[in-house]
C-alpha positions in Angstrom: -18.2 -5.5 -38.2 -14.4 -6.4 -37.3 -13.8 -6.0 -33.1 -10.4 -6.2 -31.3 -9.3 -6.7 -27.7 -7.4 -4.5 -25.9 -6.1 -5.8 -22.9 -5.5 -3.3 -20.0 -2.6 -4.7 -17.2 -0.6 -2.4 -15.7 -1.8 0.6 -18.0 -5.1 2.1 -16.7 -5.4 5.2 -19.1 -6.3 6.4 -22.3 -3.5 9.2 -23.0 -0.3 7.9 -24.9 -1.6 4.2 -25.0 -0.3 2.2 -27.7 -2.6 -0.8 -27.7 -5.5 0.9 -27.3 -4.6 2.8 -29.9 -3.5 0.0 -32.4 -7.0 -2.0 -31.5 -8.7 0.9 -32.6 -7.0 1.5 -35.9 -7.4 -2.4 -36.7 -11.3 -2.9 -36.2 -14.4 -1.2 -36.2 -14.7 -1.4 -32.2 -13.0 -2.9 -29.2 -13.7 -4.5 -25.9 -11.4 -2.6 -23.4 -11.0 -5.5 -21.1 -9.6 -5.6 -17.7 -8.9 -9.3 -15.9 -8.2 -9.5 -12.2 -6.0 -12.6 -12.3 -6.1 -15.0 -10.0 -2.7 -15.4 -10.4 -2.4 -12.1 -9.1 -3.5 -13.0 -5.6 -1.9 -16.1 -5.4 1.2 -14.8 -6.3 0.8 -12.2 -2.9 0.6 -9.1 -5.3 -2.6 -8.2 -4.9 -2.2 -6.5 -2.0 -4.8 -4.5 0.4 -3.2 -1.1 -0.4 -2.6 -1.9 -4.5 -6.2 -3.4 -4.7 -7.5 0.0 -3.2 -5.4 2.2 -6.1 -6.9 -0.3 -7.9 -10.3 -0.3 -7.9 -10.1 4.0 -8.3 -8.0 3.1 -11.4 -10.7 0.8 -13.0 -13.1 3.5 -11.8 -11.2 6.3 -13.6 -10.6 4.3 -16.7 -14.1 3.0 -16.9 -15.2 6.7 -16.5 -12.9 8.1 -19.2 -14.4 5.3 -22.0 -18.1 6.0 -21.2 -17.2 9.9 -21.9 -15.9 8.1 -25.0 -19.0 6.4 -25.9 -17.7 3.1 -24.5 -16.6 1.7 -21.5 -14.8 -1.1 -19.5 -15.6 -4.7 -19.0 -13.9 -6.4 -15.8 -13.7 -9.9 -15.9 -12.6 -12.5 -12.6 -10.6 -15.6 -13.2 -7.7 -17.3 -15.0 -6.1 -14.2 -17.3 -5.8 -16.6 -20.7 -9.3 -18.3 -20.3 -11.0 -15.0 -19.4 -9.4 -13.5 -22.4 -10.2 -16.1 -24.9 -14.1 -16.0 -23.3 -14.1 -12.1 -24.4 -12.7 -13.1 -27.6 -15.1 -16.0 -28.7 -18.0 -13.7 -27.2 -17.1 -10.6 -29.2 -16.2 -12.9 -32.2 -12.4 -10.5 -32.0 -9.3 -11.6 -34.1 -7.3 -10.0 -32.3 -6.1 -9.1 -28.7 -3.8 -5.6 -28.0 -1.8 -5.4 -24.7 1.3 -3.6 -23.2 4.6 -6.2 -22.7 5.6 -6.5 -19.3 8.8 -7.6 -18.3 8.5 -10.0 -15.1 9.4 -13.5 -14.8 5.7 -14.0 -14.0 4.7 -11.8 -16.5 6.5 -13.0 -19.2 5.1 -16.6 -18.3 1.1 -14.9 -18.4 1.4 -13.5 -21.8 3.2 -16.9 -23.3 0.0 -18.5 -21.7 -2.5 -16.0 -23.3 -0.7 -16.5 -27.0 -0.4 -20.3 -26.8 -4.3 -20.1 -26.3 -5.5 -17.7 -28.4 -3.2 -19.1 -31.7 -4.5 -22.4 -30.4 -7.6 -20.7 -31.4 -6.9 -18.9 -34.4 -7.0 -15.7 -33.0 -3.5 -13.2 -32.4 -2.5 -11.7 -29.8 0.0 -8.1 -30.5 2.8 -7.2 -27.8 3.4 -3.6 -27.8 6.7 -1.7 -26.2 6.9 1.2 -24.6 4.1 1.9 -22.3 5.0 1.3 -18.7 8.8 1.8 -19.5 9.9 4.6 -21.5 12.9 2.0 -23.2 12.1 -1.5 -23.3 14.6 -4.2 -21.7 16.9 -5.3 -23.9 16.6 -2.2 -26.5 20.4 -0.9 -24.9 23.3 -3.4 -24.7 26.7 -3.1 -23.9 29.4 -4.8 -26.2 30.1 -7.7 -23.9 27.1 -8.7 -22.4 23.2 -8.8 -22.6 22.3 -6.0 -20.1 23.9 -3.2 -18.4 24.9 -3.6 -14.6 25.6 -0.4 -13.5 23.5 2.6 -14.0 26.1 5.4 -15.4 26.8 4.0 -18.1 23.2 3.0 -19.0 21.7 6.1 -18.6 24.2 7.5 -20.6 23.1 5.3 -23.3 19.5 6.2 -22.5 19.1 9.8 -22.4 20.6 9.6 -25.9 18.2 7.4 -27.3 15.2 8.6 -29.3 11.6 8.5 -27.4 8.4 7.1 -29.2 6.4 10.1 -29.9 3.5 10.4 -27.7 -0.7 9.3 -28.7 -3.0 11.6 -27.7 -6.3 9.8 -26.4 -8.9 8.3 -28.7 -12.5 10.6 -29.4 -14.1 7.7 -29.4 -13.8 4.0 -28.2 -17.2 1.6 -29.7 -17.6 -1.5 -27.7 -19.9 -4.3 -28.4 -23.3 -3.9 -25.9 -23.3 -7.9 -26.2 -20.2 -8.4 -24.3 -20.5 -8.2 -20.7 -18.9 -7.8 -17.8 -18.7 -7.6 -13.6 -19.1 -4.8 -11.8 -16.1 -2.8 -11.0 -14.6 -3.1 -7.3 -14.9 -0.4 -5.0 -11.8 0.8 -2.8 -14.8 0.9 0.1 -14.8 -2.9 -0.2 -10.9 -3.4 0.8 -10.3 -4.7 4.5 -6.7 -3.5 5.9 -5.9 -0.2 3.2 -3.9 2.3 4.9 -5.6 4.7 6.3 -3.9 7.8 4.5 -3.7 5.9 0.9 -3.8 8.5 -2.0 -6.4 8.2 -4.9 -5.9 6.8 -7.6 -6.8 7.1 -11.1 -5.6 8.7 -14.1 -7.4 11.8 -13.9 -5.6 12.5 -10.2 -2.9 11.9 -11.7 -3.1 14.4 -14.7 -3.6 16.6 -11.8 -0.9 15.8 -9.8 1.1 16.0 -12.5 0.3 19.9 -13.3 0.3 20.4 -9.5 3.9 19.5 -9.3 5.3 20.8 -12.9 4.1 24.3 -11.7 5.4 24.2 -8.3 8.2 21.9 -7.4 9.7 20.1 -10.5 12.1 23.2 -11.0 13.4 22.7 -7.4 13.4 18.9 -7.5 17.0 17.9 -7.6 18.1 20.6 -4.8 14.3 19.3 -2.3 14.0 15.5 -3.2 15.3 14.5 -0.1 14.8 16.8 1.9 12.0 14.7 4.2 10.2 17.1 6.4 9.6 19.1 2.6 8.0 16.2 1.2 8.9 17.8 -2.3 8.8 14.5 -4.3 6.7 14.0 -7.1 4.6 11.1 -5.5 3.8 10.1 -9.1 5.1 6.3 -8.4 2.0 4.6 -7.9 0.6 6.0 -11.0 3.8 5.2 -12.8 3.4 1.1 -11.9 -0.7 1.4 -12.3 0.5 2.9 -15.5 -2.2 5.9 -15.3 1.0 8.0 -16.5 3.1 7.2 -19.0 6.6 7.6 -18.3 7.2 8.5 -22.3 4.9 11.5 -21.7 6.5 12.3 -18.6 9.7 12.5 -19.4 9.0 14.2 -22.9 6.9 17.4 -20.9 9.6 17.2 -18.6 12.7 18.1 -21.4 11.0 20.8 -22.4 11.2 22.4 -19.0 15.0 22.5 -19.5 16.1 22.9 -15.2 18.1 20.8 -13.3 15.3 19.7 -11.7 13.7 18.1 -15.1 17.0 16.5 -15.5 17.1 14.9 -11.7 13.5 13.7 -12.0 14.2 12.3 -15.9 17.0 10.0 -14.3 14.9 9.0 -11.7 12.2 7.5 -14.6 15.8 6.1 -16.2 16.1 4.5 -12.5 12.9 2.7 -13.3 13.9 1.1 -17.2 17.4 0.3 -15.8 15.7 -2.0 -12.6 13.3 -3.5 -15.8 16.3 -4.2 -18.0 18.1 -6.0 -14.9 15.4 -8.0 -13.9 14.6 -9.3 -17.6 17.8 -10.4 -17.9 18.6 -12.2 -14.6 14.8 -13.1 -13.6 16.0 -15.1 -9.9 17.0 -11.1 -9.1 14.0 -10.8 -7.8 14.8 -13.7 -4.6 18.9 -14.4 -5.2 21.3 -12.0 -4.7 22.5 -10.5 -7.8 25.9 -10.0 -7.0 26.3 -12.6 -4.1 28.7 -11.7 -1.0 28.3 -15.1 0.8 26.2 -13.7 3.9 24.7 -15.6 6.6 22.0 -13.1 6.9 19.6 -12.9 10.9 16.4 -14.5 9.6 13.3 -14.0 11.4 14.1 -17.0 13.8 17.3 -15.1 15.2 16.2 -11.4 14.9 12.5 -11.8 15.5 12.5 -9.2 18.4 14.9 -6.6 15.6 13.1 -7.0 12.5 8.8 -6.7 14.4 10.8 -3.4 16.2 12.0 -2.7 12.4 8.3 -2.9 11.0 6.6 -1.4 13.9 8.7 1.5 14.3 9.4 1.2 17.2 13.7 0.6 16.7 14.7 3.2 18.9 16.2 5.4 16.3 13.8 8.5 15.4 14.1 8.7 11.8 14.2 5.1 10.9 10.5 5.2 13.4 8.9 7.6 11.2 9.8 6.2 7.9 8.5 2.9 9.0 5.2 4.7 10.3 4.6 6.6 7.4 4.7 3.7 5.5 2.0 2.1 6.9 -0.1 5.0 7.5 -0.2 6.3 3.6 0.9 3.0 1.6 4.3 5.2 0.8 7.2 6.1 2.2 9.6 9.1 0.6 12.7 7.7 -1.4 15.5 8.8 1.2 13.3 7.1 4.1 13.3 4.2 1.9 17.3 4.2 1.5 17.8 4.9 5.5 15.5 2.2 6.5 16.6 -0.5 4.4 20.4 -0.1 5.0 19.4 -0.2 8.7 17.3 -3.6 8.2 20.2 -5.1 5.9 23.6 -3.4 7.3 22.8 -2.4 11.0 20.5 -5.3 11.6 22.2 -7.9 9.6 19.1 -9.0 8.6 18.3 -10.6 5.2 17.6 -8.1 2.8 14.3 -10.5 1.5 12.7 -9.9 4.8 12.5 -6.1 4.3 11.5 -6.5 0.4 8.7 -8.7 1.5 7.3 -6.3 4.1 7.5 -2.9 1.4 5.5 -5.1 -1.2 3.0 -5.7 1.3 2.6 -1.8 2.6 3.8 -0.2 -0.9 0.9 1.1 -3.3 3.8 1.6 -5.5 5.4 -1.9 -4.8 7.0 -2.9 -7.9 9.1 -6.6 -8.0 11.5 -4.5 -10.2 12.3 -1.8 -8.2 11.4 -3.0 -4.8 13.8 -5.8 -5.1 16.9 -4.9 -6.9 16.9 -1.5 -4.6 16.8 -3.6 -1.7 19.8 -5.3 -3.6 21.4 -2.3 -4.0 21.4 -1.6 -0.8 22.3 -4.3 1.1 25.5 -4.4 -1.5 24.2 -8.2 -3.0 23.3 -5.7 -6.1 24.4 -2.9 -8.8 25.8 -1.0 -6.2 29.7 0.0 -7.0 29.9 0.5 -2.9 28.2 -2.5 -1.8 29.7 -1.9 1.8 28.7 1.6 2.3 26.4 1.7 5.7 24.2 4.6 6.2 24.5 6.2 9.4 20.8 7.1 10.5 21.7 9.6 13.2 24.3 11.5 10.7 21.5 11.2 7.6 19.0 12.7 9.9 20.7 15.7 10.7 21.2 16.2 6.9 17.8 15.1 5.4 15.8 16.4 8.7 17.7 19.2 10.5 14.9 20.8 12.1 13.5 17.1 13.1 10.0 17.8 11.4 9.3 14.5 9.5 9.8 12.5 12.7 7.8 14.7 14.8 5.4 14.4 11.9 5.8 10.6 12.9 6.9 9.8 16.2 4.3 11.9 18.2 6.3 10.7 21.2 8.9 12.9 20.6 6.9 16.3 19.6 8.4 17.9 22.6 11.9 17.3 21.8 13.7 19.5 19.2 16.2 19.5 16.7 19.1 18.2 17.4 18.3 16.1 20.7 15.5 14.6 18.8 17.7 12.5 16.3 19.6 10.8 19.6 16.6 11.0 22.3 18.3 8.4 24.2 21.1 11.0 25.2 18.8 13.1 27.1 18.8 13.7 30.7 17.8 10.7 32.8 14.2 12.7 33.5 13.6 13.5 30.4 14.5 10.6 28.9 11.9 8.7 31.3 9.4 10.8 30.6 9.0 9.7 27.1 7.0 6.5 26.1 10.0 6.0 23.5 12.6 3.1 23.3 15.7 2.6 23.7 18.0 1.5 20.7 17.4 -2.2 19.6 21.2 -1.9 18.9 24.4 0.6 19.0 25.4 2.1 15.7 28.9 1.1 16.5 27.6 -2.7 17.6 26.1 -3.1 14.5 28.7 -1.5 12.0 31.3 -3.7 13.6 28.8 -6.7 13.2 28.1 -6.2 9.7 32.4 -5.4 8.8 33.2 -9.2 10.4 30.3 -10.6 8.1 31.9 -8.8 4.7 35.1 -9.8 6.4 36.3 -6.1 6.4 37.9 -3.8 9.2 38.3 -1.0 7.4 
């Protein structure tokens, strides 16, 4: 009886899943195998929050191949030697498994190929499962990726999506090959206390949820931040329990702006993957370098722990940074708002920040995580690498009735819209009443900080 290995990484389902698929169609049964690399943790990805989505992913998946008469086999260690261990034990020819796109990724799977041809055995690459258009599939003329998104996406929404693989019946997996037992989110020190579930059968769920009651509205609500009207499909996007071809296929056939807005924002995702494939040291240089001498944390200490605390003295930048740490999340325009004021208002290096949202992010990807902290500190794709969000005017805009901070910043519950934007310019009672602080900087201070740096006055 012939038996392949399909190797699950960041693509913890069985809809639309190409390797699973392909080991099926090439031997009698498989061993769905899932590795938690060492690697991993040494690397500082495998992170309280993400190991929590984790373990319910593993859970879900496991659950999902038992109703298919198999089930998964988790294995500790070194990804290649763990792998070939399966193999020899299931006596498999072959070994299935999504490409991924990382520097460090990249590196794994040339690892895992050296050592299983080194063995005889093969190991199959397949495209297409955590990105809906693989990294180097679009080129302009004149060079090997593209560096600005317009002009991608163009490119993009034109090109013709794999169709999509409905989930196996059933899935026959050797009883001789054995493995751990699966980790339980209960067993995670430090996960934030508000952290969704994860899994791909919550998020099959949320995605019905949200096609039947907000994806219409998307592009007009998206940021709005008291509405909380995004998807929140993110972390199932990186743990791969959704596939971003499915998505982006059930959402053309709603045909509403709002389709279109959230299709782009999956395009967001392949446009980051093709950028980072092509200029791996993205992910700690500066892409686009403007020559600053950054505040690290031995000259902005006091800034940046104010920064992560939330405690910076400016309301909506506060409850961003809270939320963050209370769900493992924050909504995409806090996410804009708080990094500008890290990189631009602060002057502080933009790697600081990055660092701190892959810690706290469920949905911390190197990809996008990094090169949007490029973007916005203007050392990335960004045509306006200058522009400085104002957090005072943006919270007017994205929070005019001051909801998501007093969702946040309980301090401030008594104060409404607009004095709760600019609490500091309350009257002196008032003002002393409240256990909240003043501004670690002026606006103004830090504009004019940031404009001598870029060596621009205008």
């Amino acid at each position: 009886m012939s038996v392949s290995v399909v190797l699950f990484t960041s693509d913890l389902r069985v809809h639309d899943h190409p390797p699973l698929r392909a080991a099926l169609d090439s031997a009698d049964s498989v061993v769905p195998l899932f590795v938690r690399d060492d690697a991993v943790a040494a690397a500082g990805f495998a992170t309280p929050n993400r190991n929590a989505f984790l373990a319910d992913c593993l859970a879900d998946l496991d659950a999902s191949l038992r109703e298919r008469g198999g089930r998964l086999v988790v294995r500790s260690g070194d990804l290649a030697t763990e792998v070939c261990r399966a193999v020899t034990e299931a006596d498999a020819d072959e070994v299935h498994m999504a490409a991924a796109h990382s520097r460090f990724a990249v590196r794994r799977e040339d690892r895992l190929r050296r050592a299983l041809e080194g063995d005889g055995r093969r190991l199959f690459v397949h495209d297409a499962v955590t990105v809906a258009v693989p990294p180097g599939e679009l080129t302009p003329a004149s060079s090997d990726h593209f560096a600005v998104f317009t002009p991608y996406y163009r490119r993009w929404a034109q090109t013709r999506l794999r169709g999509v693989a409905g989930a196996p019946r059933r899935v026959g997996v050797p009883e001789h090959v054995k493995g751990e037992p699966l980790p339980a989110r209960a067993d995670v020190p430090g996960v934030s206390p508000g952290l969704p579930a994860g899994g791909e059968s919550e998020g099959r769920k949320r995605v019905t949820a949200y096609w039947g009651r907000g994806l219409a509205a998307y592009d007009d609500t998206r940021d709005d931040l008291a509405a909380d009207a995004t998807s929140r499909l993110s972390a199932h996007l990186h743990f791969g329990t959704l596939s971003p071809v499915e998505l982006v296929h059930r959402a053309r056939r709603q045909d509403t702006p709002g389709a279109e807005a959230f299709v782009r924002q999956v395009a967001w995702r392949d446009f980051h993957r093709q950028v980072l494939a092509a200029r791996p040291a993205a992910a700690r240089d500066d892409y686009r370098t403007k020559r600053d001498r950054w505040r690290s944390e031995r000259t902005a200490s006091a800034d940046i722990e104010a920064w992560r605390e939330g405690r910076t003295g400016y309301p909506v930048i506060d409850a961003a940074m809270r939320q963050l740490r209370e769900e493992g999340w924050m909504h995409n325009r806090a996410r804009l708002l708080t990094a500008s004021f890290l990189a631009k208002t602060l002057y502080v290096d933009w790697r600081i920040g990055a660092a701190h949202f892959l810690h706290w992010l469920v949905d911390g990807d190197v990809a996008n995580n990094q090169l949007n902290w490029q973007w916005v500190a203007g050392t990335g794709t960004d045509s306006r690498p200058n522009r400085v969000l104002n957090p005072v005017t943006q919270a007017r805009r994205y929070d005019p009735d001051g909801a998501y901070v007093h969702r946040w910043v309980p301090e401030l519950r008594g104060v409404a819209a607009p004095a709760v934007h600019e609490p500091w310019k309350l009257p002196g009672g008032d003002r002393a009443a409240l256990d909240y602080p003043d501004p670690v900087v002026h606006l103004s201070e830090g504009l004019d900080r940031f404009r001598r740096a870029r060596g621009r006055q205008d």
